[in-house]
N, C-alpha and C positions, 0 to 999 in steps of 0.2 A: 237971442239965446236959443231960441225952438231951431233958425236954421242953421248956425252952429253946431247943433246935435243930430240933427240930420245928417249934414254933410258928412261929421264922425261917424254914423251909421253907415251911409254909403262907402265911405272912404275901406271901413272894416271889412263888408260884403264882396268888395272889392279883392283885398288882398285874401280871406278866404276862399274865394273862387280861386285865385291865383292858387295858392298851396295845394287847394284837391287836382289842381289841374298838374301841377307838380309829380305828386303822390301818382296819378297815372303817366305819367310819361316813362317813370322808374318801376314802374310792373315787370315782374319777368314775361320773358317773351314765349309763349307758347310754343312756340317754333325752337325755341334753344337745342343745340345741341347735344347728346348723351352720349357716353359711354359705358358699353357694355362689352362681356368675355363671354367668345364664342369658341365650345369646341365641336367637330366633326370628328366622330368615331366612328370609322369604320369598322368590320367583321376581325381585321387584324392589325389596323393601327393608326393613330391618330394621323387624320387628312388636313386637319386645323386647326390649332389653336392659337387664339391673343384676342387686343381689343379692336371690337369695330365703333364705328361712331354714327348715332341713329340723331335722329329728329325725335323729343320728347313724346311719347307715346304712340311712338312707330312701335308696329306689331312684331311678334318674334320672327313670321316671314322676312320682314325687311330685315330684320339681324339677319337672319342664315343669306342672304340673298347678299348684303352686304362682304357675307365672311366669305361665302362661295368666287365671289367677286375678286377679294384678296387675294382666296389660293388660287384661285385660277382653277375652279372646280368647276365642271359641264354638270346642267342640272336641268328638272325638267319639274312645273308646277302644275295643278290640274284644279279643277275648283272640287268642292266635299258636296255630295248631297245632301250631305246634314249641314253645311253651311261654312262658310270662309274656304280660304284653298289651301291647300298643301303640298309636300314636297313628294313626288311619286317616283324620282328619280335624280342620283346624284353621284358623279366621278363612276357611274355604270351601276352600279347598284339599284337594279330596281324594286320595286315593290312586288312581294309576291313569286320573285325569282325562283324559290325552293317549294312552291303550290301550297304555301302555309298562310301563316298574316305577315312573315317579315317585310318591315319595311322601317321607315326613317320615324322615328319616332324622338319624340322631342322633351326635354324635361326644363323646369325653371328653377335655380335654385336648391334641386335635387328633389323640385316638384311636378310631377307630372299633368299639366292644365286638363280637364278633360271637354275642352275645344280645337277647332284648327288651328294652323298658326299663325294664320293672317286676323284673326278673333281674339288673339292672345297680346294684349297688349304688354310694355315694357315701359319704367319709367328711370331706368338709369342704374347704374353698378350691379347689375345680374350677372348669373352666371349663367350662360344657355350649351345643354351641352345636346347637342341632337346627335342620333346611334342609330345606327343601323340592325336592327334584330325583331323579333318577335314580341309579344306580350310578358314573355317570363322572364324579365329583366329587374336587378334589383338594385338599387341606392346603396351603395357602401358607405359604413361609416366604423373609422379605425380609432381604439382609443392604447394605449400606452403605459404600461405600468412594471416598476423597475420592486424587483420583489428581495427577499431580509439577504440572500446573496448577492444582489446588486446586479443580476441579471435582467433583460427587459421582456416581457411578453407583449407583440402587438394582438390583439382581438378586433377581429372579423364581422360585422353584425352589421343588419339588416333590417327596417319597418315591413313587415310581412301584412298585406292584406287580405282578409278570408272571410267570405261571404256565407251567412246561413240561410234556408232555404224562403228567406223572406227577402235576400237580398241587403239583408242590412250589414253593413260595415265592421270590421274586427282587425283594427293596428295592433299587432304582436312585433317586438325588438327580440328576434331570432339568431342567433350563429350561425353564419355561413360557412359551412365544413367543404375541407376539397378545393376549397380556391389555392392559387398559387401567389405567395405572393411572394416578389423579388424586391428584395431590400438589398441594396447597393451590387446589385450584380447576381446574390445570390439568394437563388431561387427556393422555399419554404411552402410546406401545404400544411393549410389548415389543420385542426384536431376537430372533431365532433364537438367541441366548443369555440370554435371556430380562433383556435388560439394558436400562435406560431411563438417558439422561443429563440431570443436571439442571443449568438455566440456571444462570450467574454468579450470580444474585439467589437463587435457591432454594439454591445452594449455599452461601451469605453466610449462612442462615438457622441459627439455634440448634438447632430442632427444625423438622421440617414433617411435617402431616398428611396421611395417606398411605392408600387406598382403590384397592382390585383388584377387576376384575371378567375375568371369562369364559364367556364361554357355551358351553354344547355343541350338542352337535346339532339337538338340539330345542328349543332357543332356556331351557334353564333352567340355573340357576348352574352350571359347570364346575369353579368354583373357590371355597371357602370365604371368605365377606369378612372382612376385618378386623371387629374394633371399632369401632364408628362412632368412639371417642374417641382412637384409634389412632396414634401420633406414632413419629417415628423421629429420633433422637439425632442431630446433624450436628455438635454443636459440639465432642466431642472424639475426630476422625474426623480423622488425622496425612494429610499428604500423602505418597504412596507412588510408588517408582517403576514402569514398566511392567512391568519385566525383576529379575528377583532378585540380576543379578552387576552389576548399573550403580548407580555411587556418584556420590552429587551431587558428591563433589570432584577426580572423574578430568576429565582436559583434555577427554577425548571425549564427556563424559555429555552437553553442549548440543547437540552433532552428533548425538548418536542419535536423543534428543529430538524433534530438529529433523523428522530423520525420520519418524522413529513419527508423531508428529501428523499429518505431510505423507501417512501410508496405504505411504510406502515400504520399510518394514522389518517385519517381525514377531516377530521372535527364533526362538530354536531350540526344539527339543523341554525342557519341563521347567519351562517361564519362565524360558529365561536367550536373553542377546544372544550372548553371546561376545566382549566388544568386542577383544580380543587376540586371538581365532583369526584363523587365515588365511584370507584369503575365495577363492573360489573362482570360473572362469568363471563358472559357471552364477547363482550368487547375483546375481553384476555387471549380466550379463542381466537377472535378475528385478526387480533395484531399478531398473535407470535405465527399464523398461519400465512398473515403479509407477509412477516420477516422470514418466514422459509422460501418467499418467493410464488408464493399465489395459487400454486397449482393443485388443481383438486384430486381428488385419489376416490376410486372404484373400493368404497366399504360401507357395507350396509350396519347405518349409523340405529342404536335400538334404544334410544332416548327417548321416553314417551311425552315430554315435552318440548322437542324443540319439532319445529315445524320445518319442512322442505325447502319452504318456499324463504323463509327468515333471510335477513341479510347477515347472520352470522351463522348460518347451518354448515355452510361450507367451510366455515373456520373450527366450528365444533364436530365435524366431521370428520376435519384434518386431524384434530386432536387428539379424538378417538383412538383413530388410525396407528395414529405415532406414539400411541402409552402417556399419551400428556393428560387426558382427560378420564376420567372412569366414570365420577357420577355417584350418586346411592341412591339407592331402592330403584333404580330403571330410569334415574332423572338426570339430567344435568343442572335445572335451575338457571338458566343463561341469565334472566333479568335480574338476579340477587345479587348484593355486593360481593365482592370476592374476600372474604378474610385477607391478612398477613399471612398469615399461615398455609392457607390453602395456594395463596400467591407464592410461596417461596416453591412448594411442594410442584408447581407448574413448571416453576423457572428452571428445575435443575431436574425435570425430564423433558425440558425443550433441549437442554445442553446436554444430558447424555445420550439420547434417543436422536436427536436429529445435528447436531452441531459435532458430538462425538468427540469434543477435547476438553483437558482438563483445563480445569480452572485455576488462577491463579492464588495462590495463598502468600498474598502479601499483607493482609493487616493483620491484626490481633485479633482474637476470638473469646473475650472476657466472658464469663455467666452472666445471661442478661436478670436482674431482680425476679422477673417474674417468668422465669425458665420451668416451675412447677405447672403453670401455664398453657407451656406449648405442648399440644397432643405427640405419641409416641411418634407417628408415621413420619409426622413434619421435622422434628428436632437435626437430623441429619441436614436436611437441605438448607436449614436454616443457618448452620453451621457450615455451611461450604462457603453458600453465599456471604457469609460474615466474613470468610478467613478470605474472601477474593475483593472485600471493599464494597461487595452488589447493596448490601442492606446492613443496615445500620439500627440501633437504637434510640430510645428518646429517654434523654434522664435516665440512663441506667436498663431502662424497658423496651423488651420487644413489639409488646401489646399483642401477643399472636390471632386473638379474636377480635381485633380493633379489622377496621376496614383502609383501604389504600385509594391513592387520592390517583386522578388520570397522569396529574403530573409527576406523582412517584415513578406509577408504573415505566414513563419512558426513560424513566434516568437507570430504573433496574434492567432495560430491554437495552440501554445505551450500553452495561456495563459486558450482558452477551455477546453483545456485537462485537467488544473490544476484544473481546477474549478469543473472538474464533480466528 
């Protein structure tokens, strides 16, 4: 019985060796082959791109050296004093050509290694795109969004890194203002938010091909180019609105709309409108001074509270100007809610003073209840605006001392507009 059990002992030992011996014959091969995507950017246009095939954790030299191989690219290596070698010369492009630092610099991923590229190992599916230019070069990254008209903004941006006098590290996502960028033939520059608007017809399109350029200083790439083969998604790209708190089914969302597009509103801090807060003098100012078109006017403004520097001074400034605003006792009060009242009294010295046509008198003009109410000054304009549809009552009431909501005001600015 004991050598019976044995034998079974042995016999087990046996085919366990077997299966480990197994288990390594089907290792992967250290050696196996990889692919990876190599492009050569040159100062004015891609000298390279597609995939090369590496030996698993062959260096990014042996990519570029591979790729240079493929196009048929003349190139020259040199070893780094700081260690591994790199590329000092390629398709004539040398290093240093223009007495600056330009030369071949190499990114992984749209990461810059900060070793050579023979140091820089590779383990498969990268993207290497090495460029010819200087230090001031940045990563592009394009994002896409289709806004409440259905037209599409692409936006521009960039990881910006800035060092403080210790040296230490500061990644800021910046707008790249001034680039060009060519979306299916036709060519678009940035805004100072690094934002390009695309026509009806490009924005109708499924996908469009899409290509950025920048130059720095010294007239060499600024900014990493795309893929020459480089497309950007349009077709399931939702329409959105401007503002985060405006719903396409509120009574006010076409009045804000209306606005926004018209350049006379911006929203608050955060991306929201407010369309239910109270609006305030100063807001009033600044919108009907958009809606005249922006421009500032030479009058010495004698409000002893509003400030110079304010972001509605130049709106209360305007208004001054044009008999829209008067103020009491030397004030205007810009931060206080605006009455109904005082709001009608604005609206129809914006329409006689700067718009200069009558108003339509197509509704009814019934006594509103609390007409006893409405101060002597206001009653008139209150009364235009009624008999043209601008303003309306509640239950019967005007409320002339009640206060007005942001989303009133643009449906009463919407009916100005209509009228001129």
């Amino acid at each position: 019985m004991k050598k019976l059990v044995a034998l079974l002992m042995v016999a087990l030992m046996l085919s366990t060796a077997v299966f480990a011996e197994d288990i390594i014959l089907i290792a992967p091969n250290p050696n196996a082959a990889k692919t990876v995507t190599v492009r050569v950017e040159g100062p004015e246009e891609t000298l390279f791109c597609g995939p090369v095939t590496i030996a698993e954790g062959a260096s990014v030299l042996d990519a570029a050296e591979a790729a240079f191989a493929q196009g048929g690219i003349d190139y020259t290596v040199a070893v780094s004093p700081y260690g591994g070698s790199y590329i000092t010369q390629a398709a004539g492009l040398q290093e240093g050509a223009l007495g600056g630092y330009e030369g071949w610099l190499y990114y992984v991923d749209g990461v810059s290694p900060a070793v050579s590229m023979s140091l820089s190992t590779l383990q498969g599916g990268e993207e290497v795109v090495l460029i010819y230019t200087d230090f001031d070069v940045l990563v592009p990254i394009l994002e896409a969004a289709r806004d409440h008209k259905g037209l599409v903004t692409l936006t521009l941006t960039a990881d910006v890194t800035t060092y403080d006098e210790n040296w230490n590290a500061t990644v800021t996502r910046q707008p790249v203002a001034g680039a060009s960028v060519t979306v299916e033939g036709e060519v678009l520059t940035t805004d100072a938010e690094g934002k390009v608007l695309l026509s009806e017809a490009l924005s109708a399109k499924e996908t469009v091909a899409v290509q950025a350029e920048k130059k720095n200083a010294v007239g060499l790439p600024g900014l990493i180019p795309f893929a020459p083969d480089y497309k950007v998604e349009l077709a399931g790209l939702e329409k959105t609105m401007p503002f985060a708190d405006l719903e396409e089914s509120r009574w006010y969302t076409p009045y804000v709309l209306k606005m926004y597009d018209l350049g006379v509103v911006n929203g608050l801090p955060g991306g929201l409108f407010g369309p239910t807060d109270t609006v305030t003098r100063g807001q009033v100012a600044k919108m009907l001074f958009e809606m005249s078109g922006g421009i500032p006017v030479n009058y010495l403004m004698t409000f002893t509270d509003v400030s110079q520097e304010a972001w509605y001074a130049e709106g209360v400034r305007w208004c001054a100007a044009m008999g829209i605003a008067q103020g009491a006792d030397g004030k205007f009060s810009p931060d206080a809610p605006i009455t109904r009242q005082d709001l009608a009294v604005m609206l129809m010295r914006y329409q006689e003073n700067v718009v200069k046509t009558q108003l339509p008198e197509t509704a009814e003009a019934p006594a509103f209840l609390d007409n006893e109410q409405i101060a002597s000054y206001a009653a008139e304009a209150i009364y235009k605006l009624q008999k043209a549809g601008i303003v309306q009552g509640n239950e019967g009431k005007f409320n002339p001392l009640g206060n007005a909501s942001r989303g009133e005001l643009c449906k009463m600015l919407s009916g100005l507009v209509v009228s001129d």
